[in-house]
py3Dmol code that shows the C-alpha trace and the ligand (Angstrom):
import py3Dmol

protein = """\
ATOM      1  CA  UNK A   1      -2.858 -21.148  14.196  1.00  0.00           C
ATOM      2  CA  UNK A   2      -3.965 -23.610  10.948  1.00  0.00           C
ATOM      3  CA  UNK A   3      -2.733 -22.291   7.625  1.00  0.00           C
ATOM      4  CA  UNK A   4      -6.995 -21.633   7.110  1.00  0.00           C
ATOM      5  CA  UNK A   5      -7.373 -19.343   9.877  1.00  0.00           C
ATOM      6  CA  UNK A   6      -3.876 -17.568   8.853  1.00  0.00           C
ATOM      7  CA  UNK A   7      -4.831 -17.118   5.168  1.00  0.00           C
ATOM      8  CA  UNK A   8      -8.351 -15.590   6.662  1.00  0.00           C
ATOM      9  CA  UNK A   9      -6.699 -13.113   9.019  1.00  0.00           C
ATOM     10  CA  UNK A  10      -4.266 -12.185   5.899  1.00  0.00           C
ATOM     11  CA  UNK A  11      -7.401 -11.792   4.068  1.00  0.00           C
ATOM     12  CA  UNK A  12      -8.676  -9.323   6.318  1.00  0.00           C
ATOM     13  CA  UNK A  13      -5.638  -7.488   5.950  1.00  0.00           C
ATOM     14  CA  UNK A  14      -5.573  -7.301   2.196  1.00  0.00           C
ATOM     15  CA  UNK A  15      -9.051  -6.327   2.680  1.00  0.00           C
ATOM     16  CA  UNK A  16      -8.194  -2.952   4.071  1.00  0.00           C
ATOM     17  CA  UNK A  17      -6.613  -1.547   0.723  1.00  0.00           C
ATOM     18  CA  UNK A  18      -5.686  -2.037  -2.346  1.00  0.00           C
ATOM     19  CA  UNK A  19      -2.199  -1.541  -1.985  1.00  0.00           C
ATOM     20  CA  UNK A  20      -0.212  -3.060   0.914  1.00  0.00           C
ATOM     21  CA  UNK A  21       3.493  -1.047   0.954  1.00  0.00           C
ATOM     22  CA  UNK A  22       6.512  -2.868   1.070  1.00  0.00           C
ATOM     23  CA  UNK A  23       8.841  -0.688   2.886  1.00  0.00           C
ATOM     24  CA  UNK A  24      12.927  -1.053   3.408  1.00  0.00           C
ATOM     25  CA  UNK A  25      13.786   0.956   6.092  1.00  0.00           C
ATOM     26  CA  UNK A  26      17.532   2.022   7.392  1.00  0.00           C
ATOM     27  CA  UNK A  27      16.586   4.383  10.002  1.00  0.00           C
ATOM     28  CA  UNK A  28      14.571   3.131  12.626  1.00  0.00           C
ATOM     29  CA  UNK A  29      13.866   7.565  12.997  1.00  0.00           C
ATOM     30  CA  UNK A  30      11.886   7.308  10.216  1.00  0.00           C
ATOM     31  CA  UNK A  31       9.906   4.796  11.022  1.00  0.00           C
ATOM     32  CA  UNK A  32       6.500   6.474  12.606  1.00  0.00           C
ATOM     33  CA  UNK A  33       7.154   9.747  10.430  1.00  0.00           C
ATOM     34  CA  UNK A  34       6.962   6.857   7.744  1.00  0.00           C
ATOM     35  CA  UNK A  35       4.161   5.013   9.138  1.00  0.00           C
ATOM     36  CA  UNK A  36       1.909   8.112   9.742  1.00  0.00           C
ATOM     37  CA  UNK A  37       2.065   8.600   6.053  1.00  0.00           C
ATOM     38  CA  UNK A  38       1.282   6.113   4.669  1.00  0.00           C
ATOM     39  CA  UNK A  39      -2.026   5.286   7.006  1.00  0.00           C
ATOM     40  CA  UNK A  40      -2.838   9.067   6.477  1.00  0.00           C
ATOM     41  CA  UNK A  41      -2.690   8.204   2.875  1.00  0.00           C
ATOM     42  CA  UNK A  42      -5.219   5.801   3.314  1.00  0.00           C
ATOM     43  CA  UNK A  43      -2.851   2.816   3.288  1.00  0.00           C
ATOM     44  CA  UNK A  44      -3.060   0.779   7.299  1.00  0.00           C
ATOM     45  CA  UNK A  45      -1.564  -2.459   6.026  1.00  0.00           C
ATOM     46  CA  UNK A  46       2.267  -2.087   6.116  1.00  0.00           C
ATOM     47  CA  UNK A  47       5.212  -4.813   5.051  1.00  0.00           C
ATOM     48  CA  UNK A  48       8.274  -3.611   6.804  1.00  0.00           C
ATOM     49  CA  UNK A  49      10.653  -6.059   5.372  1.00  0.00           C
ATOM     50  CA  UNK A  50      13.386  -7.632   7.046  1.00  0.00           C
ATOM     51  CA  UNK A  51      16.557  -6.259   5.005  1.00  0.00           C
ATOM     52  CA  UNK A  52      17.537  -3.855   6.753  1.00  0.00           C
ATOM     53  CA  UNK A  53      19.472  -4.215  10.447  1.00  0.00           C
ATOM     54  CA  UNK A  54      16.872  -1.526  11.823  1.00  0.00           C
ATOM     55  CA  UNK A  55      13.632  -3.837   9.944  1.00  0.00           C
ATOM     56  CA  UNK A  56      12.496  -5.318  13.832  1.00  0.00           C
ATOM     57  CA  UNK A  57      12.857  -2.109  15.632  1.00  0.00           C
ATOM     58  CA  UNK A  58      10.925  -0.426  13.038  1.00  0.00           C
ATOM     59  CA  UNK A  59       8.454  -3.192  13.143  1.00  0.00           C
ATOM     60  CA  UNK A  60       8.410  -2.086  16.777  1.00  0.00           C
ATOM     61  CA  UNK A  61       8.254   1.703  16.354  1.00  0.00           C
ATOM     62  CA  UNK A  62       5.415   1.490  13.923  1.00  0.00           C
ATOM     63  CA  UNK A  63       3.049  -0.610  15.839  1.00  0.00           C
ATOM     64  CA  UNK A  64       2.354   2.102  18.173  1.00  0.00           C
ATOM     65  CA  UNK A  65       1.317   4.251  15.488  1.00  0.00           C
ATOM     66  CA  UNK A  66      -2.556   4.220  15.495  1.00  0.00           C
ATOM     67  CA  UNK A  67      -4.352   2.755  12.724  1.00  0.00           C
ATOM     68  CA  UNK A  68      -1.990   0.428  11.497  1.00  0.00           C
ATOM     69  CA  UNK A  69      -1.517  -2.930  10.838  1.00  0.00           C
ATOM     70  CA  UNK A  70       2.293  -3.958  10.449  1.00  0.00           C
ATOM     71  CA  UNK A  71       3.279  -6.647   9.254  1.00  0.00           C
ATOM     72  CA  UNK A  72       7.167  -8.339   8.739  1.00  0.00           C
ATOM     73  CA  UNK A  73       8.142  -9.064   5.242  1.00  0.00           C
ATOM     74  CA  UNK A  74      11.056 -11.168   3.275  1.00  0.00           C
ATOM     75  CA  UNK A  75      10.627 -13.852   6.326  1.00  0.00           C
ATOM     76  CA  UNK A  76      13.471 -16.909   5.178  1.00  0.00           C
ATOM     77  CA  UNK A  77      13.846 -18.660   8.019  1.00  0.00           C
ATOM     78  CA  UNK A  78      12.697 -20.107  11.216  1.00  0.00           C
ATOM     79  CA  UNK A  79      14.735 -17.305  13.488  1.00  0.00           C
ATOM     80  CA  UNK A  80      12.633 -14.043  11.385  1.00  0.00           C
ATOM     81  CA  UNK A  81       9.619 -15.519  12.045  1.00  0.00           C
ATOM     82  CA  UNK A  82      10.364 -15.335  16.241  1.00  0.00           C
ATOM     83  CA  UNK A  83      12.036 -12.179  15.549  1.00  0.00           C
ATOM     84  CA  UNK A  84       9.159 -10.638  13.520  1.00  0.00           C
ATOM     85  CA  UNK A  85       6.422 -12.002  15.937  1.00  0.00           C
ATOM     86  CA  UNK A  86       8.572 -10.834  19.521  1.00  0.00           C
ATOM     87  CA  UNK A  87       8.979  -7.180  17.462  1.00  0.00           C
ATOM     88  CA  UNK A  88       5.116  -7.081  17.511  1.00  0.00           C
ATOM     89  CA  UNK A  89       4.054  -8.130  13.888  1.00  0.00           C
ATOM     90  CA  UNK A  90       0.702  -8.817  13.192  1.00  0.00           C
ATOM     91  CA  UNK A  91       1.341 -11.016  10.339  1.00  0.00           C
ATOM     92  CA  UNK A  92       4.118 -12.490   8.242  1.00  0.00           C
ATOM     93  CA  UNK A  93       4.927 -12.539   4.068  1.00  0.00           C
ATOM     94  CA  UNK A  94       7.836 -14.486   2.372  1.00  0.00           C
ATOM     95  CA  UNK A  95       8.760 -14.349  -1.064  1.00  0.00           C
ATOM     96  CA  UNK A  96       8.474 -18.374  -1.092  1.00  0.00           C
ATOM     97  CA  UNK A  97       7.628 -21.289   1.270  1.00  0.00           C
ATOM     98  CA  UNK A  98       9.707 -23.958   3.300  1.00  0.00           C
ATOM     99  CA  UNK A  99       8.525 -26.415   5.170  1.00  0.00           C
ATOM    100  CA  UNK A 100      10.468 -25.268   8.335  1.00  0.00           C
ATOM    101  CA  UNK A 101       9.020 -21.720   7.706  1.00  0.00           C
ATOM    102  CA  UNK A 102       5.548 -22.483   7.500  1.00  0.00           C
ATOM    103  CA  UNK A 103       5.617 -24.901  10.566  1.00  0.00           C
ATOM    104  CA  UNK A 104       7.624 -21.817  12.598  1.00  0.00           C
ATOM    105  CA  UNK A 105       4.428 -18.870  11.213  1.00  0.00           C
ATOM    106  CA  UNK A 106       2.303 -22.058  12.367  1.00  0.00           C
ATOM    107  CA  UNK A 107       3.629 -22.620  15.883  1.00  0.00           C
ATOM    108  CA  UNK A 108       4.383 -19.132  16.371  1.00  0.00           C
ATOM    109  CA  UNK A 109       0.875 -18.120  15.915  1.00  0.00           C
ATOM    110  CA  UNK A 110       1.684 -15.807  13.060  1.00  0.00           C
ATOM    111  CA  UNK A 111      -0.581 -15.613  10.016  1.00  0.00           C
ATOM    112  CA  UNK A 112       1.349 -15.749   7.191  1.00  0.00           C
ATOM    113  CA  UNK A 113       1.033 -14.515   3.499  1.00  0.00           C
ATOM    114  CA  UNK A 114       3.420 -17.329   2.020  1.00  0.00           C
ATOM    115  CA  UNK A 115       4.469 -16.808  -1.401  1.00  0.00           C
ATOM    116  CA  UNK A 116       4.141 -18.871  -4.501  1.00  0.00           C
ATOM    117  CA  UNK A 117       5.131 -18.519  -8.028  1.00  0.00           C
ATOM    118  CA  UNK A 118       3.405 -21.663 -10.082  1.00  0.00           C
ATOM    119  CA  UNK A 119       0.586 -23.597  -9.982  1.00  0.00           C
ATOM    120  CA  UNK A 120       2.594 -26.406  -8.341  1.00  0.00           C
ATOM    121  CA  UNK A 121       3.647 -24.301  -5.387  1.00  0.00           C
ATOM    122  CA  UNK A 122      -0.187 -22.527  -5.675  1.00  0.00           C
ATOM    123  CA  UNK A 123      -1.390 -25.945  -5.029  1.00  0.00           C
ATOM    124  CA  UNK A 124       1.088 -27.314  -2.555  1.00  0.00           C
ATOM    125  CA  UNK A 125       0.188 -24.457  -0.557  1.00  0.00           C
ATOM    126  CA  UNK A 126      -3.575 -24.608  -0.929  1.00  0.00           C
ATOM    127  CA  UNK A 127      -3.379 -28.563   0.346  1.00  0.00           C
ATOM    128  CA  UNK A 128      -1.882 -27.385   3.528  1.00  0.00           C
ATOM    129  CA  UNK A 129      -4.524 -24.975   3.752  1.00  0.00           C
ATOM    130  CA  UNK A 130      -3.459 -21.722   2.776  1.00  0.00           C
ATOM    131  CA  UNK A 131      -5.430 -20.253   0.258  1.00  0.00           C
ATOM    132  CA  UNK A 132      -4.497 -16.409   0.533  1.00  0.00           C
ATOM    133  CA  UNK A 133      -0.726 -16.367  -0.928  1.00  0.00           C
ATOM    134  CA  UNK A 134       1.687 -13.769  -2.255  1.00  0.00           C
ATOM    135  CA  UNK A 135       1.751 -14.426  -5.990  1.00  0.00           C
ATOM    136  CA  UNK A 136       5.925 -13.312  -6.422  1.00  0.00           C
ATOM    137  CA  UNK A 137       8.097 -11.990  -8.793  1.00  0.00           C
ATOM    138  CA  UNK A 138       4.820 -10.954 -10.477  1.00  0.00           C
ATOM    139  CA  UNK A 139       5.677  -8.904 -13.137  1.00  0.00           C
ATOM    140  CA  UNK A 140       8.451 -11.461 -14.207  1.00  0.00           C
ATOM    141  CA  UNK A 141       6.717 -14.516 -14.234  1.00  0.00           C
ATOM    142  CA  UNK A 142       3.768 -13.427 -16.070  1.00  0.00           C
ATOM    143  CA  UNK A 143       1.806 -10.294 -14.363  1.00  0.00           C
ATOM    144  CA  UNK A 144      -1.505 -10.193 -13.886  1.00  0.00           C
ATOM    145  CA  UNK A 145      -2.462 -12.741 -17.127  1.00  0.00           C
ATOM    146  CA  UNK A 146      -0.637 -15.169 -15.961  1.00  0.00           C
ATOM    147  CA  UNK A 147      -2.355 -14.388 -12.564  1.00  0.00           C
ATOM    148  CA  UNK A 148      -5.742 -14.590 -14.497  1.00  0.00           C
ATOM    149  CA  UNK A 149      -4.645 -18.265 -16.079  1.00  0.00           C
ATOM    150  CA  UNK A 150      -3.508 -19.200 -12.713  1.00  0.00           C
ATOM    151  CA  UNK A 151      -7.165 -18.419 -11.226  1.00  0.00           C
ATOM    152  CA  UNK A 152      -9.301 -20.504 -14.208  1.00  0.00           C
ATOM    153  CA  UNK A 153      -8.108 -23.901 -12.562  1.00  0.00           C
ATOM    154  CA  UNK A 154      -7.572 -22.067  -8.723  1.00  0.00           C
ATOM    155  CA  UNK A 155     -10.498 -19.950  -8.541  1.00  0.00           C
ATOM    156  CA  UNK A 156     -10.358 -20.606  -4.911  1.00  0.00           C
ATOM    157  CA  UNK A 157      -6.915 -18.896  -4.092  1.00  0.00           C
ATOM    158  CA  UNK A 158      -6.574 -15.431  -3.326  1.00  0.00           C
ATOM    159  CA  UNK A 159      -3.328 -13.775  -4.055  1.00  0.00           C
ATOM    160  CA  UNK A 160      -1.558 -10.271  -2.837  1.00  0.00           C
ATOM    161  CA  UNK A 161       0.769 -10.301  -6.340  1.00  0.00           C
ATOM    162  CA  UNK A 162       4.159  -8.218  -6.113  1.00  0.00           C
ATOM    163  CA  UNK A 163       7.109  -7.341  -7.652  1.00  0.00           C
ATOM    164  CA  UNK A 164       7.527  -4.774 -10.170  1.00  0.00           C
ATOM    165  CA  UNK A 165       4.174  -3.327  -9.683  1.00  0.00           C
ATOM    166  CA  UNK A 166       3.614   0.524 -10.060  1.00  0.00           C
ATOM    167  CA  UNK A 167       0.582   2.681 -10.629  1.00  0.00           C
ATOM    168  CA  UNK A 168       1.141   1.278 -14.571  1.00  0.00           C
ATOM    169  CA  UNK A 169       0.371  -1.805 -13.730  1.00  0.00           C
ATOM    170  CA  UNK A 170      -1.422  -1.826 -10.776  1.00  0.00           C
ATOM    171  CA  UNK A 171      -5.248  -1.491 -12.257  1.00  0.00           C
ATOM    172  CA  UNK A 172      -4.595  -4.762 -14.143  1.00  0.00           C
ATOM    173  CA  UNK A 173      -4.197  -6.483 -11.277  1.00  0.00           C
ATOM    174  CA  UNK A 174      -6.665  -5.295  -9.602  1.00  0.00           C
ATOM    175  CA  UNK A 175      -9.138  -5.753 -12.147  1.00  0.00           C
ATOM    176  CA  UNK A 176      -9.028  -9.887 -11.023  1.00  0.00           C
ATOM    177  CA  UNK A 177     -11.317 -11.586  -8.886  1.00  0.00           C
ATOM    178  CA  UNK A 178      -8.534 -13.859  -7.498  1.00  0.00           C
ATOM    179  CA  UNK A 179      -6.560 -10.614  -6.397  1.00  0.00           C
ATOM    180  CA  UNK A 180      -7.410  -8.963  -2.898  1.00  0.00           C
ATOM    181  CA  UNK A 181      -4.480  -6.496  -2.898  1.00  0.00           C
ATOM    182  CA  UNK A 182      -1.362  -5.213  -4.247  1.00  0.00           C
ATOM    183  CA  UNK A 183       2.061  -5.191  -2.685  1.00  0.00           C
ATOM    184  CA  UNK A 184       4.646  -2.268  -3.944  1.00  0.00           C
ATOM    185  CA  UNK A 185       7.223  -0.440  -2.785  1.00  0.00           C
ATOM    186  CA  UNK A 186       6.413   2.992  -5.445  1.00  0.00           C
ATOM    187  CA  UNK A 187       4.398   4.123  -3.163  1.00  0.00           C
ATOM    188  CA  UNK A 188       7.303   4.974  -0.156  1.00  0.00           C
ATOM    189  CA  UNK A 189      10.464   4.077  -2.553  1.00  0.00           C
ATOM    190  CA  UNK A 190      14.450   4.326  -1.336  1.00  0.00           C
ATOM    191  CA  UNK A 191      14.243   7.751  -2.281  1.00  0.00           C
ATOM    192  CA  UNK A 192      11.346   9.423  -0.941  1.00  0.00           C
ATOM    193  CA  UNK A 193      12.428   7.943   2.179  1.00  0.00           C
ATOM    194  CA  UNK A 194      15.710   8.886   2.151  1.00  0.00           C
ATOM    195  CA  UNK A 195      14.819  12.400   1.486  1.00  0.00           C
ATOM    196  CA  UNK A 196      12.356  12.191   4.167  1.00  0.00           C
ATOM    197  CA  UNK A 197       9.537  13.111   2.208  1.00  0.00           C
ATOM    198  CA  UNK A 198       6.494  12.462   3.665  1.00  0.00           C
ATOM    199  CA  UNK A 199       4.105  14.755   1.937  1.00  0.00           C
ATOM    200  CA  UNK A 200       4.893  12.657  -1.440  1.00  0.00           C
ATOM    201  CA  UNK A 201       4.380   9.787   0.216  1.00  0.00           C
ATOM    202  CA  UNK A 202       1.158  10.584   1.402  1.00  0.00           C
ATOM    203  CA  UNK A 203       0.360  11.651  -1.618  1.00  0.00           C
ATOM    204  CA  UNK A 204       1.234   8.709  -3.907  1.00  0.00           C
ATOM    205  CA  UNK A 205      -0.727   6.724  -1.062  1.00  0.00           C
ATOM    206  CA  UNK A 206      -3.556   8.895  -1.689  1.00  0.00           C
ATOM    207  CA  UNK A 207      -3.200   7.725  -4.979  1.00  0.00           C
ATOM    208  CA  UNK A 208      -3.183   4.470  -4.566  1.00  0.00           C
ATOM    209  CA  UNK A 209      -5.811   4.247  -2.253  1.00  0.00           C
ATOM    210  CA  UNK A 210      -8.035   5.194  -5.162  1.00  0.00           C
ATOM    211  CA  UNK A 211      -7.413   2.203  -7.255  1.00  0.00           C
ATOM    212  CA  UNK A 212      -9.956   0.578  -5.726  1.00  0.00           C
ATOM    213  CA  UNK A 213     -13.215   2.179  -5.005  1.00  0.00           C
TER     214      UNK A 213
END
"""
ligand_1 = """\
11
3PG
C 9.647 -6.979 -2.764
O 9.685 -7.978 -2.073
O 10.622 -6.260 -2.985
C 8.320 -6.642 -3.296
O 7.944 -7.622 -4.162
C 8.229 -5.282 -3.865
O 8.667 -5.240 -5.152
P 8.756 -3.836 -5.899
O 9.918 -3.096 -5.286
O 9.009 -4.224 -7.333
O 7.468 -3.110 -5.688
"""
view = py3Dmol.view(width=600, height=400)
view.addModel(protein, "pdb")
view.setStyle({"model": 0}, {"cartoon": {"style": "trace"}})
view.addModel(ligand_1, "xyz")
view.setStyle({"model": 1}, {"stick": {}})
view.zoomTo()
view.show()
């Protein structure tokens, strides 16, 4: 798969909602209960990232859950990327970009959502050919106007910011031409997921399915 064709299919997948949930999940029991919420919430695209020792069977579990999209998240190294694709994810997002990771998302056929944090890396990344990219920490290296300055010289780069987004935040994001979704873990935190709640999580889903009409 060229970096092109990845960034389109991650395109497609940002296209779906606003918000894409980045989920760390312990119990691989909660993992359709999970999923099930969130798409019911209006919310398909799903990050399951890979910090937890449950993350791949999860990955698994939730695929068969109809109407999602799953995805693997926090890929480092050449080994997550097999893992994520053999547990059935349909695409790939790491907080940064190595050569060694992008050639593995590249042979492995998985589109990936690398991330970036400055122009330099926006760029480095665009010359290979992806031009959809996770814009990450967000919040700490400038939110969404230093997204905004990033896309007067990069018009042509499409970004999924996260980190230390919430619903605060989130419509100023979302408010830029060079953003196609969100990524945030408020909307299925530690907590609610921990206490099992589901209901809440459909709701805040709800929620932020709205941000974008
Ligand atoms: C992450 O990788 O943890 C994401 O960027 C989510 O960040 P958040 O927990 O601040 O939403």
């Amino acid at each position: 798969m060229t970096p092109q064709s990845a960034s389109d299919a991650c395109a497609e997948i940002c296209a779906l909602a606003p918000v894409m949930p980045v989920l760390v999940v312990n119990d691989v029991d909660d993992a359709r209960p999970l999923a099930q919420a969130l798409i019911a919430g209006g919310l398909p695209a799903l990050e399951v990232t890979l910090r937890t020792p449950a993350a791949l069977d999860v990955i698994d579990a939730m695929s068969s859950v109809a109407g999602g999209v799953v995805g693997a998240g926090t890929l480092l190294t050449v080994a997550d990327v097999w893992d994520a694709k053999q547990a059935g994810a349909r695409f790939g997002v790491s907080p940064g970009a190595t050569e060694q990771l992008l050639q593995a998302a590249q042979e492995a056929d998985l589109p990936l959502l690398p991330g970036a944090a400055t122009a330099t890396e926006v760029m480095r990344l665009l010359e290979r050919g992806y031009w959809m990219q996770k814009f990450f920490p967000a919040e700490a290296i400038g939110g969404a106007a230093a997204l905004k300055a990033i896309g007067a010289p990069l018009p042509q780069v499409g970004f999924c910011p996260t980190g230390g987004i919430s619903p605060a935040n989130a419509a100023d994001y979302l408010a830029l031409a060079n953003v196609h979704c969100i990524g945030g873990s408020w909307v299925a935190n530690a907590g609610l997921i921990a206490a099992k709640n589901w209901g809440e999580i459909e709701k805040l889903s709800r929620n932020a399915r709205k941000l974008r009409t």
